[in-house]
N, C-alpha and C positions, 0 to 999 in steps of 0.2 A: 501689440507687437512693435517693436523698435529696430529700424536701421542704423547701420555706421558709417561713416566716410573717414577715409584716413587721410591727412593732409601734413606733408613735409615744413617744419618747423621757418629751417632756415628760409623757404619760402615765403611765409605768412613774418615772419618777425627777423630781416637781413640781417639786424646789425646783432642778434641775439644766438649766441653760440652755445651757450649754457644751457639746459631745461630747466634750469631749478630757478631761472631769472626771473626778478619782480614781473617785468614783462609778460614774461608766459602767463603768471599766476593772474595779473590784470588781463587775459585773453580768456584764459580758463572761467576765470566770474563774469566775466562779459555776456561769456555766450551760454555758463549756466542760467543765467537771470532772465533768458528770453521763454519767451511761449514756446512750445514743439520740441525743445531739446531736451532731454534724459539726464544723459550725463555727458561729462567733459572729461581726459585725461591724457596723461601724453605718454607714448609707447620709447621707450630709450632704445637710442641705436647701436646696431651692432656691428663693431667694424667700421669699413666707411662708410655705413649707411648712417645716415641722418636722422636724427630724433623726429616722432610723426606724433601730429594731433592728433586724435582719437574721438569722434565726435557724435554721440548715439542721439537719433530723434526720431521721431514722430512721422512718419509718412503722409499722416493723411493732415497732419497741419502742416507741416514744411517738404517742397520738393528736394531733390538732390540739387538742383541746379540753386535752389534758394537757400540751400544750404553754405554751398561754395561761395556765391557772393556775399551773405550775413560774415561768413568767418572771414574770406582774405578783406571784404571793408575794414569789419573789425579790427582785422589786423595791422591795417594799413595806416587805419587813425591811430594805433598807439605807437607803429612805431614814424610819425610825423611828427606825435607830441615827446616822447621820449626817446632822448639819445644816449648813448651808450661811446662814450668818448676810449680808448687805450692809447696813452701816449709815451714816450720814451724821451726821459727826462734827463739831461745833464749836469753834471756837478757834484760834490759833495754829499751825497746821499748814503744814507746806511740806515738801520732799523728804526732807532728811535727815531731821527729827523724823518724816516719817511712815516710813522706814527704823526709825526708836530704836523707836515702836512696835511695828514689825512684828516687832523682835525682842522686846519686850518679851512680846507675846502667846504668840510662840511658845515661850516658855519655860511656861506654861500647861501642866499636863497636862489633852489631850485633846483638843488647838488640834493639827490636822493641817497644815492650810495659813494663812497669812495673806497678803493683797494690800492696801497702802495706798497710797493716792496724793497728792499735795499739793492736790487739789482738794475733799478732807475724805473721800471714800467709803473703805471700810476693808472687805474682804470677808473674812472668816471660815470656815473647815470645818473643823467641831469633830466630836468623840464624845462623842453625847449622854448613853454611859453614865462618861463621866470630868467631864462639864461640861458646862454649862447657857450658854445665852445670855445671861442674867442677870448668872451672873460676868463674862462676857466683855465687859459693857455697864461690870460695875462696875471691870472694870482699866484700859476707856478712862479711866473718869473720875478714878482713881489716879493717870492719867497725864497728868493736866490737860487732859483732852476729854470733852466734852459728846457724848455719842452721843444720836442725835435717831430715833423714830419706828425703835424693834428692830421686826424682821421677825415672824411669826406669832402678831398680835394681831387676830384677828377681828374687823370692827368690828358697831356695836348692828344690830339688826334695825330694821326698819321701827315697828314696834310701841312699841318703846325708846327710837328719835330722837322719833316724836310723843308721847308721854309727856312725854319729856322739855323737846321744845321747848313744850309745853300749860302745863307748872308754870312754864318760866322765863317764858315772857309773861306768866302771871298774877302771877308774885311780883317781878319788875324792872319800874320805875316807870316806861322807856318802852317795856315790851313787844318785849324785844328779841329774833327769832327765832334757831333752832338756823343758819340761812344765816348773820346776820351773828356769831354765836359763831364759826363756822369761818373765817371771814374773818378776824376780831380775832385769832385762834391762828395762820394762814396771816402776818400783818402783821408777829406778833413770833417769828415762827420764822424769827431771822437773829442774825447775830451784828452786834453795835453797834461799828460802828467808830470809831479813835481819834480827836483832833485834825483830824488830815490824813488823814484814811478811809483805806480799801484801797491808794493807790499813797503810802502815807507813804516807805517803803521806795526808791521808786526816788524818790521829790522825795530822800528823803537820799545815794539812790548820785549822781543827777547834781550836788547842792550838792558834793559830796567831790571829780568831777569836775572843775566847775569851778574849786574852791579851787585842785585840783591843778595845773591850767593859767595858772590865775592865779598861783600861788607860781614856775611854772618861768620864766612868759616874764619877770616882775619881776625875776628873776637874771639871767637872760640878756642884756635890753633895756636896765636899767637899771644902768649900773653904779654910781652914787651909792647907791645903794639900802643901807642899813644891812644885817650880815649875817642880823641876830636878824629882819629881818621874814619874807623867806620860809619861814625858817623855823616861824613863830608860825601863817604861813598850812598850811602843813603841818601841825601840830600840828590846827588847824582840820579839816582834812581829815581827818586821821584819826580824830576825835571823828564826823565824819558817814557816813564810809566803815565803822567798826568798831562804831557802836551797835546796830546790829541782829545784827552774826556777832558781839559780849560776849555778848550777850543769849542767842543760839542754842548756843552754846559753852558761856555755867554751866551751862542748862538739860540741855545731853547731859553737863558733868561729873557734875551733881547725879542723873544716872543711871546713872554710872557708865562713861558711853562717851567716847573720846576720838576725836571726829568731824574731819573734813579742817574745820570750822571753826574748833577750836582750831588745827590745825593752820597757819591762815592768819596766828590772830595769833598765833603763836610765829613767823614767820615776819619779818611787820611789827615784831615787837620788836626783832628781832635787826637789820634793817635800821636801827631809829633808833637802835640801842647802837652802829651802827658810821658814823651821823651821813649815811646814806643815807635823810633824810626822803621824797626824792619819789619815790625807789623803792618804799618800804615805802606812802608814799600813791595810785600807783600798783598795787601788789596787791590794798590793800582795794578801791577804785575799779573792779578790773576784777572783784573774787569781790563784791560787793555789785550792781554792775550786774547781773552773771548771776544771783545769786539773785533782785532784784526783778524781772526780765523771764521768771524762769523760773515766780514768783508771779504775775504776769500772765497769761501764758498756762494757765494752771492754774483762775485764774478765772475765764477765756473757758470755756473748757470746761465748768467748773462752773454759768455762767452758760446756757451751751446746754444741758447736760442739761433746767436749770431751764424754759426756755422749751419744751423738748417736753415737756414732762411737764404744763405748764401750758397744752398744748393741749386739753387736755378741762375741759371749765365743773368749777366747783364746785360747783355746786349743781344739783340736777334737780326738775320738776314732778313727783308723783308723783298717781295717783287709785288707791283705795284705800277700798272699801266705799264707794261714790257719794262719798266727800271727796277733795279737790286741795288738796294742800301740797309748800311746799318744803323737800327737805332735803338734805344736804349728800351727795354721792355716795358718800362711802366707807361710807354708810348704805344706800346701794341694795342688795336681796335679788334671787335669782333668782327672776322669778316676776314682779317688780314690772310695772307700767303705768306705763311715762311719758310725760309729753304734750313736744310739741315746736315750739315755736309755729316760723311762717316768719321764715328767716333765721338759724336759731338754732342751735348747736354741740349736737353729739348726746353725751349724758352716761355712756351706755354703748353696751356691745354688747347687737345683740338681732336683732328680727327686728317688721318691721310688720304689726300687728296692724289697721289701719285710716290709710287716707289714702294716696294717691299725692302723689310730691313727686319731685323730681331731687337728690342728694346728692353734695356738691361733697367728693369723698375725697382731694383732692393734699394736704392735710399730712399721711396717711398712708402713701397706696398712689405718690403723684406722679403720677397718671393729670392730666389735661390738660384736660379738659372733664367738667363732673357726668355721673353716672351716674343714668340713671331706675329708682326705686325704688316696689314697688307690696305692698301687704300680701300676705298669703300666703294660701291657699285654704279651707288648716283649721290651725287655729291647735293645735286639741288636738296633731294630726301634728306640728307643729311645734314644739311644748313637749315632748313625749315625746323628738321627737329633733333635737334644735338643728344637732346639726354637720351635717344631711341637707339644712338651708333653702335654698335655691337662692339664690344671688347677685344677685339679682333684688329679695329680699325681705330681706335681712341688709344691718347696717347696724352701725359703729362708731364706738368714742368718741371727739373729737376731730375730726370729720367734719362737714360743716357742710350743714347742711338748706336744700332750696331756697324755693321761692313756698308751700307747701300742707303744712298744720299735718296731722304725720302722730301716730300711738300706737306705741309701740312697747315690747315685752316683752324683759324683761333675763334675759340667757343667761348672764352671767359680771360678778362682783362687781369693785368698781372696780379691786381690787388684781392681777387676774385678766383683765384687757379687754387684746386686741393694743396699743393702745396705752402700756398699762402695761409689757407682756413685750418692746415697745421697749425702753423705759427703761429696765430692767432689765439688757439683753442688752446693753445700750452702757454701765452705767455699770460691771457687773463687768467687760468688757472695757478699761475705763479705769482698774480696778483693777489687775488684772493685770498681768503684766510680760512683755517678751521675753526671749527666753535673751541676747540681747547687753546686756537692761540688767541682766539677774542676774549676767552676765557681769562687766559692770563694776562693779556693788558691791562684788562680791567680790574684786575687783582693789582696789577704793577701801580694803577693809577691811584690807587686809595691807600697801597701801603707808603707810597710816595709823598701824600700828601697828609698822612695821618704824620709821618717824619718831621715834613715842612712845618706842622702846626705847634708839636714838641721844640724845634728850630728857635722858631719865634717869643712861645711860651717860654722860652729857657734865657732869653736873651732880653724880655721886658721886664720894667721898672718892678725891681723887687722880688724877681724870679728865682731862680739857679745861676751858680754862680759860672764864668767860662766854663773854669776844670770840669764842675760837675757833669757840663753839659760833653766835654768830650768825653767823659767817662762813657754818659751815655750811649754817645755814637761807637764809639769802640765795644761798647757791649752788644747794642745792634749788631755791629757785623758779627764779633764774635758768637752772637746766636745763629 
């Protein structure tokens, strides 16, 4: 006869959000490979309940209590040896460069996994006894990307922000608080776009477009029409259709990868060697369109993460030895008092300590109407054991306060609050890939390099002659 114990994931393994993570799977063989246990598995959560270890043994070789410490040790040791980095990357980023990366990193010894995505997040799990985060920060930046705000940096206590914001108002001449510091860091924590900002890329695929259209029906419509002009507009076209895949194209030579971007313009080369301008202005026209809409949609994305995450204030009242000051939340400690005036977006998680109010939770939980919210009975009870507070009296960050200015005590640091472990759990799964898109890189990789190899063969001593070989490329696409 076998018992079970059930034990909460993100307990046993912090940094690990996913169930399906190498991590678990190294927990799971861990603790099957011991004397007394049965089996191992992990139960999926439902709602905002948290995925739970599942853990069947032996009673009469392992106690419950010998249970609990075999697994959270266990747990403890992988996740000390293994880290699990997400970071948020700046620059120049879009599908295939975040592919160049991902292989770049994973040449790293120590880099077990890597997931990059065009909307700059880049997720990491390393071995922290072959490699540090640090390096891993400093090969983005080798790789001309800014990594923004690495993962397990604690932020100042309470003690440290008002310190700190007491000397900057006395020594800056208009007293400017630690609130608007973080504000000013929040302002230039973006990347400065070009000329023609963020859709520079598609104003250039539809110009290439239009050119392209423009150059065809001129041949077609007008027969006086001299033959050098459509062509010139062609020429046009390909200048606005191939600026951005040159660009994308040195950048993976100069790393050594020969991406389906080169690809495209050996393609278009081949078409105007063989004096098929608007075919070849046509290919870029239709691989520049898909790359600018596929940039688009990537900074939709990006842009939504951003707005749930900017669901919780910046900044919280806090009182603090009979004092009220503000400071900036990623500064909030467990333990702290913050005040919450009516109307006002709740800065953390916690639990109320004074004041009834109704608290309006639809940009977190989507409930429909506020939820009445009353302090709790004994607060010591409640501080000793937070997860026990009754729903009644807990309250989150990102949550918005009704008519009646409540108190309330912080359970979990900003980096740490359900609305964080949102964002979190959505942006690694935006990191991430499916097996059909691993699927097809890896398809993208061999048709790319079967190309490359034709490229070469076609171009050494005694081979195919140029023409042939554009013939070649032009039939490629044409297939």
């Amino acid at each position: 006869m076998t018992d079970k114990v059930q034990l909460e994931l993100p307990l046993l393994l912090p940094e690990v959000t996913d169930a399906s993570d190498a991590c678990v799977r190294r927990l799971m063989a861990n603790l099957g490979a011991r004397a007394g246990i049965v089996d191992v598995h992990v139960l999926a959560g439902r709602g905002s309940e948290a995925s739970r270890l599942c853990v069947h043994y032996d009673p009469q070789v392992l106690s419950l209590a010998r249970i609990r410490r075999i697994v959270s040790t266990t747990g403890a040791k992988i996740s000390e040896r293994f880290g699990h980095a997400l970071l948020q990357v700046d620059g120049a980023l879009h599908e295939r460069r975040a592919r160049a990366l991902e292989h770049r990193l994973r040449t790293l010894s120590g880099v077990l996994e890597v997931g990059a995505s065009a909307s700059g997040l880049v997720r990491v799990e390393f071995d922290r006894n072959d490699i540090s985060e640090a390096a891993i920060s400093e090969a983005i930046s080798q790789f001309g990307l800014r990594p923004q705000n690495p993962s397990g940096q604690p932020p100042p206590s309470f003690a440290t922000s008002t310190q700190r914001s007491r000397t900057d108002s006395d020594n800056e001449p208009g007293g400017a608080t630690a609130d608007n510091e973080a504000n000013s860091a929040r302002e230039h924590d973006h990347v400065h776009p070009g000329l023609l900002g963020e859709k520079a890329e598609l104003i250039f695929s539809i110009s290439c477009g239009v050119l392209l259209a423009t150059g065809y029906l001129i041949g077609k419509l007008v027969p006086s029409t001299p033959e050098w002009l459509p062509i010139a507009i062609f020429i046009i076209a390909y200048v606005f259709g191939g600026f951005f895949t040159v660009r994308e194209a040195a950048q993976n030579l100069l790393h050594k990868r020969f991406e389906i971007d080169t690809l495209m313009l050996v393609a278009a080369t081949g078409a105007a060697v063989l004096g098929a301008w608007a075919e070849g202005a046509l290919l870029l026209f239709l691989f520049s369109l898909g790359h600018a809409l596929e940039h688009y949609a990537m900074g939709r994305a990006k842009r939504a993460i951003e707005a749930l995450a900017d669901l919780a204030p910046r900044t919280a009242t806090v009182r603090h030895k009979g004092e009220t000051r503000i400071i900036p939340v990623e500064y909030l400690a467990v333990g702290d008092v913050v005040l919450v005036r009516p109307n006002g977006r709740l800065p953390a998680d916690g639990f109320l300590i004074s004041g009834t109010t109704s608290v309006n939770q639809a940009p977190l939980t989507g409930e429909s109407i506020p939820v009445d919210k009353r302090a709790v009975d004994d607060a010591a009870a409640a501080r000793a054991r937070p997860d026990t507070v009754p729903a009644l009296s807990r309250v989150f960050a990102g949550t918005i306060n009704g008519d009646g200015a409540i108190e309330i005590e912080v359970t979990h640091r900003a980096s740490d609050t359900a609305l964080a472990r949102v964002v979190k759990m959505v942006s690694e799964a935006e990191a991430q890939k499916s097996p059909t898109q691993r699927y097809t890189d890896k398809f993208e990789r061999v048709f790319v390099q079967l190309y490359s190899r034709l490229r070469f063969a076609c171009f050494s001593p005694g081979s195919w002659s140029t023409s042939r070989f554009a013939t070649a490329s032009t039939g490629l696409w044409r297939c």
